[in-house]
N, C-alpha and C positions, 0 to 999 in steps of 0.2 A: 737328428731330433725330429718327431714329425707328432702333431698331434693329431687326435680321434675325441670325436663326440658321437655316442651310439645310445639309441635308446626306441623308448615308446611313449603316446602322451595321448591328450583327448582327444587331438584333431584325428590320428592314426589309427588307434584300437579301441574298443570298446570296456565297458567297465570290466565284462568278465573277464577278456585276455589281461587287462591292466593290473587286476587284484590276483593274478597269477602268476605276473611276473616284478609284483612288488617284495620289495626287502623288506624284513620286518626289522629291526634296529637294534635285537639281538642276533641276526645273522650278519650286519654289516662288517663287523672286522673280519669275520674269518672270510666270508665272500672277498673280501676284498687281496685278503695274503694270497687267495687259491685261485684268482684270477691273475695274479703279477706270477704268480708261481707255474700256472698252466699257461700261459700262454707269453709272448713277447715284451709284456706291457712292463715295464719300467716302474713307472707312476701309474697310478691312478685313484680314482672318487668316484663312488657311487649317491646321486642325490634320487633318492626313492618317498614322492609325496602321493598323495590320491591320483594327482592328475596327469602325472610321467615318470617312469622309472627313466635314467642315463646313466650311462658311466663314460666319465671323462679320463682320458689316457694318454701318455704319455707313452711311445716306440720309437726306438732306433729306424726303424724300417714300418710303416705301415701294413698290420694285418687286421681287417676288419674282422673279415671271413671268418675267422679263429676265432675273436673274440665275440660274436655275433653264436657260433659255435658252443662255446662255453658259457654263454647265459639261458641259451633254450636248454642243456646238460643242465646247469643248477637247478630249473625249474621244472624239468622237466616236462620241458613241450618236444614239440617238432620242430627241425629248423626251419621247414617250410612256412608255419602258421606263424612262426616266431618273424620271417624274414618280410613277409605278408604284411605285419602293423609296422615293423621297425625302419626307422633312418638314420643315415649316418651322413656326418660331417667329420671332413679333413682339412688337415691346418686351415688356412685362414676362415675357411667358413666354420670351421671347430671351433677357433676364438670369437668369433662375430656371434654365432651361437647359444656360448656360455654367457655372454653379456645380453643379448638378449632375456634369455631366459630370466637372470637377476635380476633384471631393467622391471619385469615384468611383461615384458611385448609378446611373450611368445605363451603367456597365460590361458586361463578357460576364462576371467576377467580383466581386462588390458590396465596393468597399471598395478594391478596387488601388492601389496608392498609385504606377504609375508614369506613370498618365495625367496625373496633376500635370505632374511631368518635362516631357510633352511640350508640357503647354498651356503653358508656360511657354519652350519652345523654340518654339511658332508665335507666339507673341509677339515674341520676339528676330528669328525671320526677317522679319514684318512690319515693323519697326522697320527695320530694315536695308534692306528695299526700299521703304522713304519711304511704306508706307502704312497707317502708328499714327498718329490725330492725336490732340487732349486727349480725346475722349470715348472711344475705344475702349480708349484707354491707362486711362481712368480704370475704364472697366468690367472689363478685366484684372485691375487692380490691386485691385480689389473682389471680383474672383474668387477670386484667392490667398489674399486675407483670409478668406474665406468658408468655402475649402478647408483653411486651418490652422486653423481654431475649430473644424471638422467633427474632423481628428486629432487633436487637440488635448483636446476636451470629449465627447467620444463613443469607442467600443470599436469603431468601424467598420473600424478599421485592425491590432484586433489580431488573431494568428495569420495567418500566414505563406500565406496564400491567392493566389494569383493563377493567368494560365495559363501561366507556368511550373511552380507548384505541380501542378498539376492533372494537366498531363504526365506527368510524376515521379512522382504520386498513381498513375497508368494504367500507368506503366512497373512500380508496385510489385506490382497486382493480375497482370500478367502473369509476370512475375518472381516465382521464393519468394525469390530471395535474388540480392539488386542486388548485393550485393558479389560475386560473381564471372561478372557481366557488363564490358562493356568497349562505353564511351557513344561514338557519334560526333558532334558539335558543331558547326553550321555556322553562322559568323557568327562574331562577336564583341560583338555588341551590347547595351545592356540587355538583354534578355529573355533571352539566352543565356548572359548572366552570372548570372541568377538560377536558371539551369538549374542551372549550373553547381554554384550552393552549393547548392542543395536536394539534387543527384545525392552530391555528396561528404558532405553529411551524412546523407544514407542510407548511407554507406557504400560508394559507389563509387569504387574506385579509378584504373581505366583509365580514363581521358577523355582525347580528343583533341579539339583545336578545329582548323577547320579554316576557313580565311579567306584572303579574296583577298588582301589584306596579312598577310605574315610577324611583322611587328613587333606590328602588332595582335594576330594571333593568340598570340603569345609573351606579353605583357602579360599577357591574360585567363589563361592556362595557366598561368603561376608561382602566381597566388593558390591553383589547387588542386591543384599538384604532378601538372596534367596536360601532354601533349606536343599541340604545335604543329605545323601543317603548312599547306601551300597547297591552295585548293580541285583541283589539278590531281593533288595527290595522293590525294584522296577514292576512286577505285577501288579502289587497293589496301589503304588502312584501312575499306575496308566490308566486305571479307573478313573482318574479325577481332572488326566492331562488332555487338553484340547489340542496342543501341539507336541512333537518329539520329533526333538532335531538328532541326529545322531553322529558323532566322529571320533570312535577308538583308532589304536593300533592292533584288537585282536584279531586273529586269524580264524575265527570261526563264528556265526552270526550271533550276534546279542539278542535279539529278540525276535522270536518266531510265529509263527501263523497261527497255534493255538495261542498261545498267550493272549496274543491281539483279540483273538476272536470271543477267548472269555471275559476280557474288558468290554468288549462292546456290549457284551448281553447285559452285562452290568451295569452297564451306560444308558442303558435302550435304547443302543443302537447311533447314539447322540456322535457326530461324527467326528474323525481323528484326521491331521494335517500331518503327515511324514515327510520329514528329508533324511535321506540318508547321502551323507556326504564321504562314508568311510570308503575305502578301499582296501582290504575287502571290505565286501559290504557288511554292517553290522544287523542289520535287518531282511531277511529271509525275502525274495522276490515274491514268493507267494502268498506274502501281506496283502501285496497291492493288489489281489484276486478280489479280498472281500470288500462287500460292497460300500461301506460306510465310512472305507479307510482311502485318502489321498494320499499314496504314495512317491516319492518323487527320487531321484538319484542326483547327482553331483552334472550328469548328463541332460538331465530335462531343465538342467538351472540357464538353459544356453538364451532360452528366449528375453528370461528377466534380467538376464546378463545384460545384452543388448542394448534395451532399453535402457539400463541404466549407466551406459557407456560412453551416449552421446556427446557428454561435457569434456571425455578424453579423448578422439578423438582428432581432433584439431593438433593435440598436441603429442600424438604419437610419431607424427613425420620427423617431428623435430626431435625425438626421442632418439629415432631410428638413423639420424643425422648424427647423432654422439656417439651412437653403440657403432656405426659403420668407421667414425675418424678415433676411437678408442682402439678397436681391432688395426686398423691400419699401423696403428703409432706402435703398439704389443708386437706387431711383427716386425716391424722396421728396426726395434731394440734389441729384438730376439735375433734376426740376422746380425746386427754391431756384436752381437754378444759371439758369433762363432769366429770372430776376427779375434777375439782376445785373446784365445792360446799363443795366437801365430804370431801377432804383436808383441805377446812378454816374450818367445822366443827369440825374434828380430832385434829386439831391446838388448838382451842379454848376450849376445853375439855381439850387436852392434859395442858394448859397454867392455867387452872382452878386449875387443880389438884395440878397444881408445886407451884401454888401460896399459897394455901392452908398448902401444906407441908414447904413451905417458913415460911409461917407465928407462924406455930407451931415451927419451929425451930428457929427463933426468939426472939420466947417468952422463949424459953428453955436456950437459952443463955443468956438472960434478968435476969433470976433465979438462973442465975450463976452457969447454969452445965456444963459441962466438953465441952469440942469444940469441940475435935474428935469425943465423944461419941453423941453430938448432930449433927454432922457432917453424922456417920453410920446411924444414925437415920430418915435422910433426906432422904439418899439415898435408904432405906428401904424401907421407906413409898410411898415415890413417885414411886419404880420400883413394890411395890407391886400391886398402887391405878392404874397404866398405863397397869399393865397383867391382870387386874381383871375383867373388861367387855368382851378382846377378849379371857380369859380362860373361861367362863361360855358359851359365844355364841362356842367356839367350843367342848366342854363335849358333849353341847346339838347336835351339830349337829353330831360329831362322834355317839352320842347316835344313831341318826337316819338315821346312813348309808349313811351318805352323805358324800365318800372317797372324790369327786369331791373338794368339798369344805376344807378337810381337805388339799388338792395336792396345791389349791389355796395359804391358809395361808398356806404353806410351800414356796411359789414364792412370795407371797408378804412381809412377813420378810424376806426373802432371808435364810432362814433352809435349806443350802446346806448341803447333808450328810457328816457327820466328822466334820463339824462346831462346834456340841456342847464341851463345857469344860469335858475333860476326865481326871482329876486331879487324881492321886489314892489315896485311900482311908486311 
């Protein structure tokens, strides 16, 4: 068994390699058969957010190579420009990795508490497309654990940080006063629900959300007494929006360079505050050419990030102190775990033999001999027929120089020197 963590994130590539080598969340199951399919991988999870595409893996034998292979094939890159942003972790730094990640430590904000959410939804998609077996389920399930003792026992989670926050943070620096702005909203998703509350508890009133589904869109808008619409109506509420934060799952830009540019003439020119937080991007790069329009990506959110990270810090060491003795303890279990065949084997021998000597002793009482002496008799037989495989296997290996192994079976019966019976003669 050997695990693999491979992937790309913010620290590594930039937004364009990112949103080219993102899942969309209708290709994840079948990505996911045709990678256990094409290459070695056993198990495996793909968790695919704005900020890092990974897929976590599960192999008999470790093939990075291959499977690093068959992600620049799906997306069709190069292996080179693919191999360029990407890193990979193996076993224990594989496991210390995945908990990171869910801790939040290894985020574009230290501490986010919604990459949980998601590691926890590439889990359920895995499951679902038949490719979680016991060990990756188990290292999940050690992740979670690992992830709740980090919120849980540590300040890494407190204050309301993330890069929704951060947005909102940018939109207040540009803004003297959010309250008589009027936000535009694209998506309905986490991250655009947390826009949401952070923008209304600044004090914004006007929010629109605007989403391909109606229903969706209306749902998210009741919580904050904003108004709902469909993306088709997005021209004529950019006329009237001072901010537009943006975060789909489409694969193709939502709002483009004219658009913008006919709102503005309509505006006179009155200026617009953009985040695009999507990956892809939902907003056309060549927005941020015009002049009256603030532009910003998930990438420029790094400085207000910062800043508003100071109060966690202190307690990331101590974060990194859990996710380091959570990985330790995941592998210590993981090895007991490859002793278990060999133990119910030993077990079942050993239970053969006793039964065996049982039953002659049985019969020997049956014939009406002596009970002590069919008693010695038992204990004979059984302690001779239980030395008798591991004294032959080790003659033969003493035979051929193999101290190593004889130093073993000295550790594994526990043949501490002075142990043996020194009765005199």
């Amino acid at each position: 068994m050997a695990f693999l963590a491979l992937g790309i994130n913010h620290k590594t590539a930039s937004v364009d390699v990112r949103e080219r080598v993102a899942f969309t969340p209708e290709q994840l199951v079948d990505a996911l058969q045709q990678l256990c399919r094409l290459t070695a991988s056993r198990e495996a999870a793909i968790l695919s957010t704005c900020n890092r595409s990974e897929l976590y893996i599960e192999q008999d034998q470790l093939g990075a190579d291959a499977v690093l292979q068959w992600l620049a094939d799906y997306h069709q890159l190069s292996l080179e420009e693919l191999r360029a942003s990407a890193y990979i972790h193996e076993e224990h730094e594989a496991v210390k990795h995945m908990m990171r990640v869910a801790s939040g430590l290894d985020s574009l904000v230290l501490g986010e508490p919604q990459i949980l959410g998601q590691m926890k939804s590439a889990y359920a998609v895995a499951r679902e497309a038949g490719t979680v077996g016991p060990l990756l389920g188990r290292l999940f399930q050690a992740t979670f654990s690992a992830a709740k003792q980090v919120r849980t026992d540590t300040a890494i989670g407190e204050n309301p940080v993330s890069v929704a926050f951060a947005a909102v943070s940018l939109a207040k620096q540009i803004f003297s006063d959010l309250g008589r702005s009027q936000a535009l909203l694209i998506g309905a998703g986490e991250t655009i629900t947390l826009v949401a509350r952070h923008l209304h508890e600044q004090g914004v009133r006007r929010i629109v959300v605007a989403n391909r589904t109606l229903e969706r869109a209306s749902m998210l808008a009741e919580q904050f007494g904003a108004h709902a619409v469909l993306l088709s109506e997005i021209p004529q509420e950019l006329v009237h929006s001072d901010i537009v934060i943006s975060s789909t799952a489409s694969q193709l830009p939502i709002l483009g360079k004219g658009a913008v540019e006919s709102a503005l003439k309509q505006r006179r020119h009155k200026p617009i505050f953009m985040v695009d937080i999507a990956v892809p991007r939902d907003i056309e790069p060549q927005v941020g050419e015009l002049d009256d329009v603030y532009l910003y990506t998930v990438d420029d959110l790094h400085e207000v990030v910062a800043e508003n990270l100071k109060s966690r810090q202190g307690a990331a060491q101590a974060a990194e102190e859990l996710v380091s003795a959570g990985a330790d303890d995941f592998m210590v279990r993981l090895r007991e775990l490859a002793a278990v065949d060999v133990l119910k084997a030993y077990r079942q021998q050993s239970e053969r033999l006793r039964d065996e000597e049982l039953q002659k002793a049985l019969r020997s009482l049956g014939n009406g001999s002596n009970p002590e002496d069919v008693l010695m008799q038992l204990a004979r037989g059984l302690t001779n027929k239980l030395l008798h495989a591991p004294s032959v296997q080790l003659k033969k290996l003493s035979a051929e120089g193999r101290v190593d192994a004889l130093a073993m079976a000295q550790e594994l019966f526990a043949l501490h020197e002075g142990s043996t019976d020194k009765t005199p003669q």
